[in-house]
DRENVO-10389 format. One record per residue: residue number from 0; x, y, z of N, C-alpha, C, CB in turn. Coordinates in Angstrom, 3 decimals. Glycine has a CB too. Example, Ala and Ser with C-alpha at 12.3 -4.5 7.8 and 13.67 -1.06 7.14 Angstrom:
# DRENVO-10389
{0, {13.190, -5.690, 7.800}, {12.300, -4.500, 7.800}, {13.200, -3.300, 7.800}, {11.308, -4.473, 9.046}} {1, {12.850, -2.250, 7.080}, {13.670, -1.060, 7.140}, {12.900, 0.030, 7.870}, {14.084, -0.598, 5.725}} 
***
This chain:
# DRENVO-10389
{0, {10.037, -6.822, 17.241}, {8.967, -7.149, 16.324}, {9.078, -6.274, 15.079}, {7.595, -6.972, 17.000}} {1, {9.479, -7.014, 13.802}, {9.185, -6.181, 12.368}, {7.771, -5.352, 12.068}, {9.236, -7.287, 11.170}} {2, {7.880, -3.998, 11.768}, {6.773, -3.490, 11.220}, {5.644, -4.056, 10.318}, {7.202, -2.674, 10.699}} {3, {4.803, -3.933, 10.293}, {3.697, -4.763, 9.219}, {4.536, -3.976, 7.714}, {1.394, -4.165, 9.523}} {4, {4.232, -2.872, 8.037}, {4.553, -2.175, 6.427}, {5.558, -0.929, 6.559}, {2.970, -1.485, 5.616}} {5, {6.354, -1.084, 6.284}, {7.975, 0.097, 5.799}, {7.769, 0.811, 4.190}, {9.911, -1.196, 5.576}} {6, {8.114, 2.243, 4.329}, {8.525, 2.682, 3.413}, {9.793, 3.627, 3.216}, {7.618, 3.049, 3.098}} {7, {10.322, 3.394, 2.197}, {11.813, 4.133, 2.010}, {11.990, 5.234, 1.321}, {12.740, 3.379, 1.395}} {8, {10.717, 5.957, 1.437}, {10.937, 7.903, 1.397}, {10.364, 8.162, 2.280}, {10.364, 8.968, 0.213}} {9, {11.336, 9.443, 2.872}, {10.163, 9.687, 4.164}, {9.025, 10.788, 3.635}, {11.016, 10.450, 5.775}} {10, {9.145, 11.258, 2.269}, {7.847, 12.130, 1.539}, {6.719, 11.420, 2.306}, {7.632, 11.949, -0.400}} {11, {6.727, 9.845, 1.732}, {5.627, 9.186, 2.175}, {4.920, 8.731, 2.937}, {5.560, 8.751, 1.995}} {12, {3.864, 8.972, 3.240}, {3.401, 8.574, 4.873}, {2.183, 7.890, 4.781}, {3.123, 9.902, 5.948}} {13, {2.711, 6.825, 5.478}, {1.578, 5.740, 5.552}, {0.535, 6.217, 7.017}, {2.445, 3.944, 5.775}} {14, {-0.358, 6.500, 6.269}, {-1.212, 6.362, 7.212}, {-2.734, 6.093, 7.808}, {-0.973, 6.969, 7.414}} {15, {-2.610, 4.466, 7.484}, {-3.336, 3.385, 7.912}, {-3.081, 2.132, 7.395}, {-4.524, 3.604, 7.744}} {16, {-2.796, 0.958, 8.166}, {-2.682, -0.445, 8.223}, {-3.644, -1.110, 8.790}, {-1.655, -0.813, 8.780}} {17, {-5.042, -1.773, 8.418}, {-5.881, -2.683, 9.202}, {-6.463, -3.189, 8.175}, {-6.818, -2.159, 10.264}} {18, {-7.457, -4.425, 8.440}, {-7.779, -5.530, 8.100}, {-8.693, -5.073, 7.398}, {-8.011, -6.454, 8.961}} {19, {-8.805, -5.843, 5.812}, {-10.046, -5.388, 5.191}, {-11.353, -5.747, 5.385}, {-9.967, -5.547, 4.128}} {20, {-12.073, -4.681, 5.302}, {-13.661, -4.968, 5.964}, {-14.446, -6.252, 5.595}, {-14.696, -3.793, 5.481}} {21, {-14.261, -6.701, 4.900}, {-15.182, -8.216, 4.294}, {-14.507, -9.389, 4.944}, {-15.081, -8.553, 2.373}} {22, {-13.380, -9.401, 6.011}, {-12.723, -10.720, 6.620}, {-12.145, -11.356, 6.073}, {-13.309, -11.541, 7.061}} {23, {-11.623, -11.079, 4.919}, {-11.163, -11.769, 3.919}, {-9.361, -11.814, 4.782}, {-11.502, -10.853, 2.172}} {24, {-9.432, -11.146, 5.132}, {-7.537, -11.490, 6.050}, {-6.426, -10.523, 5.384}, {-6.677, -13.538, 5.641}} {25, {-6.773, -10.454, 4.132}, {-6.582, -8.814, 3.257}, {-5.933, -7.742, 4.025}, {-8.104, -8.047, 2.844}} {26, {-4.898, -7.029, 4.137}, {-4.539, -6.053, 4.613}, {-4.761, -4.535, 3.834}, {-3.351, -6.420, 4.862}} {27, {-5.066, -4.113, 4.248}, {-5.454, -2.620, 3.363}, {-4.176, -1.292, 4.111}, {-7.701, -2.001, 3.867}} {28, {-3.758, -0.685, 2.815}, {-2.614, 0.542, 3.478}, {-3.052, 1.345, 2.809}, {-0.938, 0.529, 3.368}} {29, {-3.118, 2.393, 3.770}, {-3.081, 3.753, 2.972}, {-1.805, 4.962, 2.895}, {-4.252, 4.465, 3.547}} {30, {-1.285, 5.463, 2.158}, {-0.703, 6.188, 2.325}, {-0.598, 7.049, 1.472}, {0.015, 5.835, 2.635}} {31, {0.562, 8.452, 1.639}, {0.429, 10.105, 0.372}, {1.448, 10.507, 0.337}, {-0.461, 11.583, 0.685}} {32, {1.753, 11.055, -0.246}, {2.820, 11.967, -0.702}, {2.435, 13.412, 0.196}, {2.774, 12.160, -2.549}} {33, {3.546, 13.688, 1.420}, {3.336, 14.423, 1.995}, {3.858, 15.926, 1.376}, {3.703, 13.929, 3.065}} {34, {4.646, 16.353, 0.684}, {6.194, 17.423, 0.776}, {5.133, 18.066, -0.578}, {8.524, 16.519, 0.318}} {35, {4.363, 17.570, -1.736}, {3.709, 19.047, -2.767}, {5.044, 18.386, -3.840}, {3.935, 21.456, -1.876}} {36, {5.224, 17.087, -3.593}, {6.284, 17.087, -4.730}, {6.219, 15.491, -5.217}, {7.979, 17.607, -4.127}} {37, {6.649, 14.891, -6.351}, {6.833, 13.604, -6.909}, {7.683, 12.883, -5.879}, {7.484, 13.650, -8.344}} {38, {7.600, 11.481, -5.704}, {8.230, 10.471, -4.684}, {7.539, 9.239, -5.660}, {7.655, 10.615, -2.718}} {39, {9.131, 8.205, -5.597}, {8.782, 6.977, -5.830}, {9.467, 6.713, -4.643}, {9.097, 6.273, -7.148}} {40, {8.854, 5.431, -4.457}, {9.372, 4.431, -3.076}, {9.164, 3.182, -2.937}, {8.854, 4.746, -1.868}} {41, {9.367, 2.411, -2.261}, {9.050, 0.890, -2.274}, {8.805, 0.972, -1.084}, {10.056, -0.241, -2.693}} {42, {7.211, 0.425, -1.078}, {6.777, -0.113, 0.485}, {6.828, -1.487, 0.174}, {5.153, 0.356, 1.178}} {43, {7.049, -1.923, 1.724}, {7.906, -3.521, 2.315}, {6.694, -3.793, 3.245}, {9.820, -3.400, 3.412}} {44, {6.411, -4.913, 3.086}, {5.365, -5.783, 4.138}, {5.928, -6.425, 4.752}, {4.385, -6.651, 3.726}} {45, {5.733, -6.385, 5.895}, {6.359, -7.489, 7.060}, {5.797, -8.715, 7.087}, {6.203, -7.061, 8.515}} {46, {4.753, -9.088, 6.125}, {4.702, -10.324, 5.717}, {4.840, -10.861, 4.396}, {3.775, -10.663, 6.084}} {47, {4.328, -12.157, 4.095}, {4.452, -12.659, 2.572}, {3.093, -12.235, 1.665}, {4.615, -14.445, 2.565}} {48, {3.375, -11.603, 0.688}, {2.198, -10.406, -0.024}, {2.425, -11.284, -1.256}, {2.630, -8.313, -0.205}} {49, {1.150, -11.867, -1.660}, {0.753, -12.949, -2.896}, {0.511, -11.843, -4.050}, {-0.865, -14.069, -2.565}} {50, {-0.732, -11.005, -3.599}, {-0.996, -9.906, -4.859}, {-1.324, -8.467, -4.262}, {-2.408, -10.393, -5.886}} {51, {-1.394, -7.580, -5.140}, {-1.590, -6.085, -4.621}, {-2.321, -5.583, -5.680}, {-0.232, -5.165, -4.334}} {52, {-3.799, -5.142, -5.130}, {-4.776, -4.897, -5.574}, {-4.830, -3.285, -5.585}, {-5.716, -5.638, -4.910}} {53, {-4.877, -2.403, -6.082}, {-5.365, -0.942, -5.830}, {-7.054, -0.529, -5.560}, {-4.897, -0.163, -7.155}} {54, {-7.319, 0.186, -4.519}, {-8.598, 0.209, -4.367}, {-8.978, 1.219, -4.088}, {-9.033, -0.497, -3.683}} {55, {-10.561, 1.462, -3.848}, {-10.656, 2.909, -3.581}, {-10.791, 3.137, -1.668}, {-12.214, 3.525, -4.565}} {56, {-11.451, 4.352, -1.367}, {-11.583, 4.311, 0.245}, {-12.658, 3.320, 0.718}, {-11.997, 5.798, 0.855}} {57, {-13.577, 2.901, -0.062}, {-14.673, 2.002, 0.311}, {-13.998, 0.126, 0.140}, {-16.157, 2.469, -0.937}} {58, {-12.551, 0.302, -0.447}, {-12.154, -0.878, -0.808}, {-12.559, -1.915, -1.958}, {-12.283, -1.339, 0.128}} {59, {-12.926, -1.096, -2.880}, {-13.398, -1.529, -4.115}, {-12.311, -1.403, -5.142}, {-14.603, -0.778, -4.501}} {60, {-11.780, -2.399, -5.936}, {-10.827, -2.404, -6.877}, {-11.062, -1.555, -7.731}, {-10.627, -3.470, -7.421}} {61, {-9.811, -0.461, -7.977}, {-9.894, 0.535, -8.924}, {-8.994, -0.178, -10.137}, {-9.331, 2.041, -8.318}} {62, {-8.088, -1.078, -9.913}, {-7.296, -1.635, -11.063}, {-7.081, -2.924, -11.324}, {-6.183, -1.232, -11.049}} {63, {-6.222, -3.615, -11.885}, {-5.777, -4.797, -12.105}, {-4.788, -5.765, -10.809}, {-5.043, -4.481, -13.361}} {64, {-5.247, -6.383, -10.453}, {-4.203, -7.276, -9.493}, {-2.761, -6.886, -9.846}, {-4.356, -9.015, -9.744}} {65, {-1.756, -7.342, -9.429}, {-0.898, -7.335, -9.639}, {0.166, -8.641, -8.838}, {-0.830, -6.095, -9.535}} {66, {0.864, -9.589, -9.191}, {1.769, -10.385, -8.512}, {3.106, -9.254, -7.838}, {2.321, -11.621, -9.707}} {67, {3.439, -9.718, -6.652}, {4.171, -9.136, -6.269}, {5.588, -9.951, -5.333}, {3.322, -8.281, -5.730}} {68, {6.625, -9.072, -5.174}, {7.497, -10.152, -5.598}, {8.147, -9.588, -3.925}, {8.554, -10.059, -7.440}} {69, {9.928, -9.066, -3.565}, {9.994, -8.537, -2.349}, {9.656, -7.365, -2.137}, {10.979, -8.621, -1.923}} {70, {9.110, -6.442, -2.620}, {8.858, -4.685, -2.598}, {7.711, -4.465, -3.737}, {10.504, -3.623, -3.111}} {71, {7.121, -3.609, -3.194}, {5.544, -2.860, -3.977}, {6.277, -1.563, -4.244}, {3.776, -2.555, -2.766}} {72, {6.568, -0.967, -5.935}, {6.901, -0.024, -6.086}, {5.744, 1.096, -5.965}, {7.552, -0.172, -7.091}} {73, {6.290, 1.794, -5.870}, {4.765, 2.898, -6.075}, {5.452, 4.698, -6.533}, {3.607, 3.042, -3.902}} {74, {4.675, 5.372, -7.476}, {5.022, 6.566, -7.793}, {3.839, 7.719, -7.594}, {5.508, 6.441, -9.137}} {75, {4.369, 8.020, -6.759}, {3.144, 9.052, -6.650}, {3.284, 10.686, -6.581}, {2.435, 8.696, -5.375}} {76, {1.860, 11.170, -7.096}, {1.910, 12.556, -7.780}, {1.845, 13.814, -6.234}, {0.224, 12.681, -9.094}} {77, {2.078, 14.884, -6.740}, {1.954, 15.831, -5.042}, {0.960, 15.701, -4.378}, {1.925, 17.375, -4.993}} {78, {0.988, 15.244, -2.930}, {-0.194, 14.892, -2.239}, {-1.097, 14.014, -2.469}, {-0.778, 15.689, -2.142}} {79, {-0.626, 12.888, -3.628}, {-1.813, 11.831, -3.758}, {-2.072, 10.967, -2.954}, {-1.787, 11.123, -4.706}} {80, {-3.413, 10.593, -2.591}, {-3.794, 9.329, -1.260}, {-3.923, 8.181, -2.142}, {-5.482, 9.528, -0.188}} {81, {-3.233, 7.095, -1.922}, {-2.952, 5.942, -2.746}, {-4.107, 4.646, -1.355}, {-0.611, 5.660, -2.979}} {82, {-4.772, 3.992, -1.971}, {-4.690, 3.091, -0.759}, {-4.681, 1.762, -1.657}, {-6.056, 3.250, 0.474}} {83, {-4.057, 0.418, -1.049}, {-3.700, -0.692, -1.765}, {-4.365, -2.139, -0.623}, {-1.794, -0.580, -2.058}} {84, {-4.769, -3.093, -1.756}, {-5.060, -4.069, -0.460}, {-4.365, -5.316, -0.993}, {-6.848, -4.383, -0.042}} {85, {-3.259, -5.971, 0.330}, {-2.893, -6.461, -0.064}, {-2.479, -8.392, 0.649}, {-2.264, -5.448, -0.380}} {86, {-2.966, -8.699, -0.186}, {-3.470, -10.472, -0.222}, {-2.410, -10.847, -0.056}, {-4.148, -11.304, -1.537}} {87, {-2.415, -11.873, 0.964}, {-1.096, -12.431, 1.979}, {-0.918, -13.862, 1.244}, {-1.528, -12.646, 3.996}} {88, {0.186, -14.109, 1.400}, {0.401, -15.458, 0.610}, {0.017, -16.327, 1.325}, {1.692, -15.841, 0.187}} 
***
């Protein structure tokens, strides 16, 4: 069985994958920059991801949608908690 969500630094650590609170079918990830240092990476969904929303911990959009294509780039600063929700095709 493929992972829901992969990432290709191991700086980064995902840690949380579950369903967003309103039922919407929405997947929500959280993850940080573990190491006190800069990491870009591409997290991979083990499914088909229509758009990727940035949000806060309550799941409220902090930014602009975004279309997304095979990989969600992401750059993140030392120790930042990123969490993203992301709408299944």
């Amino acid at each position: 069985m493929e992972p829901l969500v992969t990432v290709d630094d191991d700086a980064v650590v995902v840690t949380a994958v579950k369903l967003a609170d309103d039922e919407s079918g929405d997947v929500i990830v959280r993850f940080h920059e573990s190491r006190g240092g800069r990491a870009k990476a591409t997290l991979r969904a083990g499914f088909p991801v229509a758009e990727v929303v940035p949000v806060d911990l309550l799941e409220r959009p902090t930014g602009e949608p975004q279309r997304q294509g095979d990989g969600i780039p992401v750059t993140l600063r030392p120790f930042e908690l990123v969490t993203l929700r992301l709408k299944r095709a």
